[in-house]
MARSEFI-805066 format. One line per 3 residues: number of its first residue (from 1); their letters; for each residue x, y, z of C-alpha. Coordinates in steps of 0.5 Angstrom, whole numbers. Layout:
NUM	a	X/Y/Z  ...
REM end
This chain:
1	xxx	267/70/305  262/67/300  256/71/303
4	xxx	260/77/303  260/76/297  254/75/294
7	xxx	252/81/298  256/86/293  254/83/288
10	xxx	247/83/291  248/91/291  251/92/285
13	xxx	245/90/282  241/94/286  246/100/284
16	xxx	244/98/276  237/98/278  236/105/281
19	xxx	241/107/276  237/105/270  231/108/274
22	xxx	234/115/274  236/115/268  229/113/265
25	xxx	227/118/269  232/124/267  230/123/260
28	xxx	223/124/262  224/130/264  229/132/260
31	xxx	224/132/254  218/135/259  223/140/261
34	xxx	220/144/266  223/151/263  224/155/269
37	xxx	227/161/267  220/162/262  215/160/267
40	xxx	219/164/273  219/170/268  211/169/267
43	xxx	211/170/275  214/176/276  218/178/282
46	xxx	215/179/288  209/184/287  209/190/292
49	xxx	203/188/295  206/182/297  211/187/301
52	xxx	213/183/307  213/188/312  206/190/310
55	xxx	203/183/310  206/181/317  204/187/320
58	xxx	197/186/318  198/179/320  201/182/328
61	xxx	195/186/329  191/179/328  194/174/333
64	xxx	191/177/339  184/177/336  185/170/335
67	xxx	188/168/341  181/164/342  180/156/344
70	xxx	176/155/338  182/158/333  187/155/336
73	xxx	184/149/336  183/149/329  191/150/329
76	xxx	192/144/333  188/140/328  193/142/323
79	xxx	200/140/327  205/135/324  208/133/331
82	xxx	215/132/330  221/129/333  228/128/328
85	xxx	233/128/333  239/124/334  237/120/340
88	xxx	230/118/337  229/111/338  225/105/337
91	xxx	222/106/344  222/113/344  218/113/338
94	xxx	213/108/341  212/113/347  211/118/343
97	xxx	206/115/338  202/111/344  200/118/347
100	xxx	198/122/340  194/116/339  191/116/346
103	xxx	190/124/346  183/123/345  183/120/351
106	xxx	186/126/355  182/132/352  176/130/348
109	xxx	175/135/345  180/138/343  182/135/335
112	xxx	188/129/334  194/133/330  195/132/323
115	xxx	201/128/322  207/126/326  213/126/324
118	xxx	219/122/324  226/119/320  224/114/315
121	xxx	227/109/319  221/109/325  215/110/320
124	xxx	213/103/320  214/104/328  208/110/329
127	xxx	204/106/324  204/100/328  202/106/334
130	xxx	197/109/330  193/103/328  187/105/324
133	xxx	187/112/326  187/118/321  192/121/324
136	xxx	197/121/317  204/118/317  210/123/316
139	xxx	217/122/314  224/127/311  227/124/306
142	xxx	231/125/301  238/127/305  235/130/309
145	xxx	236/135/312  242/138/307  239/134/300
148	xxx	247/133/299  247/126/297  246/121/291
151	xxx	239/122/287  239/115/288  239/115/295
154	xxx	233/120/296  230/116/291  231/110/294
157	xxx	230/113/301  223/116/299  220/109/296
160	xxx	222/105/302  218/110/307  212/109/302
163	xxx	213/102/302  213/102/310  207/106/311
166	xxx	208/114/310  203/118/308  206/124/307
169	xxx	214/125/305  218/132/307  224/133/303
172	xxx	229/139/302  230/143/295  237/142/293
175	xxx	239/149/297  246/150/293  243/149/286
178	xxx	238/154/288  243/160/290  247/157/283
181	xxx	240/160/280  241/153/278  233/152/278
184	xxx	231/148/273  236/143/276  232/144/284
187	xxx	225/142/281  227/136/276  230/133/283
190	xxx	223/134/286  220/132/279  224/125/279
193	xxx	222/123/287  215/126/286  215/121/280
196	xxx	218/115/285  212/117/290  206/117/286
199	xxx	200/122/287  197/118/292  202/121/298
202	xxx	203/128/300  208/131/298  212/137/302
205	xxx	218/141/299  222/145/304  226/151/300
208	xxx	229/152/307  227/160/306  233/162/312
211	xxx	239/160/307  235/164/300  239/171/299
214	xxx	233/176/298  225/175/297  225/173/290
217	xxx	229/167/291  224/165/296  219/167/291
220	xxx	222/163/286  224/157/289  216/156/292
223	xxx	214/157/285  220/152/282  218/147/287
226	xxx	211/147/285  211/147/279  216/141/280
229	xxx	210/138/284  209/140/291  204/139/295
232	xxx	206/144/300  212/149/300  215/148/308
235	xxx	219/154/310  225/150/314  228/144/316
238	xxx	229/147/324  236/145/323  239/152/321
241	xxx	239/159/323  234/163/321  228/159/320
244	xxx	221/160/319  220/167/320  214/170/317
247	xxx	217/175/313  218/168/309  212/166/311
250	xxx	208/172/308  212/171/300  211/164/300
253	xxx	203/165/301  203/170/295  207/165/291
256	xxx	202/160/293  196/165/291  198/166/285
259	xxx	200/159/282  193/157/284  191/164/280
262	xxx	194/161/274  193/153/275  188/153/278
265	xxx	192/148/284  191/149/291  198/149/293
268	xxx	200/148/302  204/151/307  208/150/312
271	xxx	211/153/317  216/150/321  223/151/326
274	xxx	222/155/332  215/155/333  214/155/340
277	xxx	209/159/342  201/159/342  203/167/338
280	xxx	207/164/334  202/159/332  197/164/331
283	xxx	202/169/326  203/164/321  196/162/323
286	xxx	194/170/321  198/170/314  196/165/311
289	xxx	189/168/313  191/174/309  194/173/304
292	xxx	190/166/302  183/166/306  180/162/310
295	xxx	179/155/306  187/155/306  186/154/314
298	xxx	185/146/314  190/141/315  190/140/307
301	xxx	193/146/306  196/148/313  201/145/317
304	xxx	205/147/323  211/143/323  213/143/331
307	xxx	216/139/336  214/144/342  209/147/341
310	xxx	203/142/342  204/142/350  203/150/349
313	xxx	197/149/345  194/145/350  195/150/355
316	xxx	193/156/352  187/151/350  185/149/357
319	xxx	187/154/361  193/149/366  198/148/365
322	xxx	200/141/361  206/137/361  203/132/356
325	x	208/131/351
REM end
């Protein structure tokens, strides 16, 4: 009973802790506030020349050129290889890990993926995998997928990825706030968890495109979350329906485009959810091209997030069919 006990009282002051930290937090923001409404109005709506249907159009009529080893090799290069499923485990994990870490072995000449990508609670396992690889450590955070819990959990749950080796974490923009037009209240969640992380750890923003009623909204949300301090703006958490599509795709690399005209940052993109194929690759691929130029098409800017496609990209590559992962 004793340890129970002290156990209560050990989260009663761990909840004080994370309380008074919020709250720090909060008031900083509150003073700094982020103004969405002005700084979304400077913006605009989404310019016609952003047109989804004529920047996917473009795009379609690039895959095909595309469709090279060499280009898809970049794309390889630049996948977060993902497993978020209930059934993961510690030996799972290690299987996994083990043979990204060993790919090289297999094929190489074809490039390492850029990150994998697991729940907070493996981070430490694909660390130990990965050694002293370059491959980068990927986590979601933050209630994710839903974002539906306590600020102080996705706080939490973010610093404790980092402490345990993720070089990289992936939350989701409060969805329900957003629809709301509740802007300034989705970005200062991201702003207070881009505060716990520190500037040293990349910072993905899911706007989970799928959910957003129109091309503003996504545009807004984009806008919203990199002013908040996202490195890169994701499409989807791949656990609703729709997920990336390239419409979305083509709005959010207009809004990255012209948040680095007017800041001067260079912002990412990812493209996540039912990615499955080698054309699907090369669409997204084709619009971050089109819209944002060849210097976005590189695992600093561009990612893929995917847990089928790499055996397809390495059948493609190849020529045979691979069964790797």
């Amino acid at each position: 009973m004793q340890t129970l006990i002290g156990e209560m009282n050990l989260r009663k002051v761990a909840w004080k802790g994370l309380a008074f930290i919020k709250n720090r937090y909060l008031a900083n923001v509150k003073t700094n506030t982020m103004e969405c409404a002005n700084i979304l109005k400077r913006y605009g709506h989404v310019p016609e020349r952003d047109s989804a249907a004529a920047v996917v159009e473009k795009a379609r009529n690039l895959v095909q050129k595309h469709m090279s080893p060499d280009v898809l090799k970049r794309c390889y290069g630049c996948i977060d290889l993902t497993t978020l499923e209930p059934t993961d485990s510690q030996s799972s994990i290690e299987e996994l890990t083990g043979k990204v870490a060993g790919q090289r072995l297999s094929f190489p000449d074809i490039p390492d993926v850029a990150a994998v990508c697991v729940y907070p609670s493996f981070v430490e396992t694909v660390g130990v995998g990965l050694g002293d690889s370059d491959i980068r450590i990927a986590s979601v955070v933050g209630g994710f997928p839903a974002s539906q819990t306590y600020l102080e959990v996705k706080m939490l749950e973010a610093a404790m990825a980092v402490e345990n080796g993720a070089d990289e974490v992936d939350i989701v923009m409060n969805v329900g706030e957003v629809l709301s037009g509740e802007f300034d209240e989705a970005g200062s969640e991201i702003e207070i968890i881009r505060e716990e992380v520190s500037d040293d750890i990349t910072l993905k923003v899911i706007i989970e495109s799928g959910l957003l009623a129109d091309p503003d909204t996504i545009r807004f949300a984009a806008l919203t979350a990199m002013h908040a301090g996202a490195d890169f703006v994701k499409t989807s958490t791949g656990k609703v329906a729709p997920a990336a599509t390239p419409e979305a795709a083509a709005i959010i690399c207009g809004a990255i485009r012209d948040y680095y005209k007017n800041t001067g940052k260079k912002v990412g993109f990812k493209a996540a959810g039912g990615i499955r194929t080698a054309e699907n690759v090369l669409m997204y691929y084709s619009i971050v091209e089109t819209v944002l130029g060849d210097e976005w098409l590189n695992p600093s800017l561009f990612r893929i997030g995917t847990s089928s496609v790499a055996n397809n990209l390495l059948s493609a590559i190849t020529g045979s069919d691979v069964k790797y992962y």
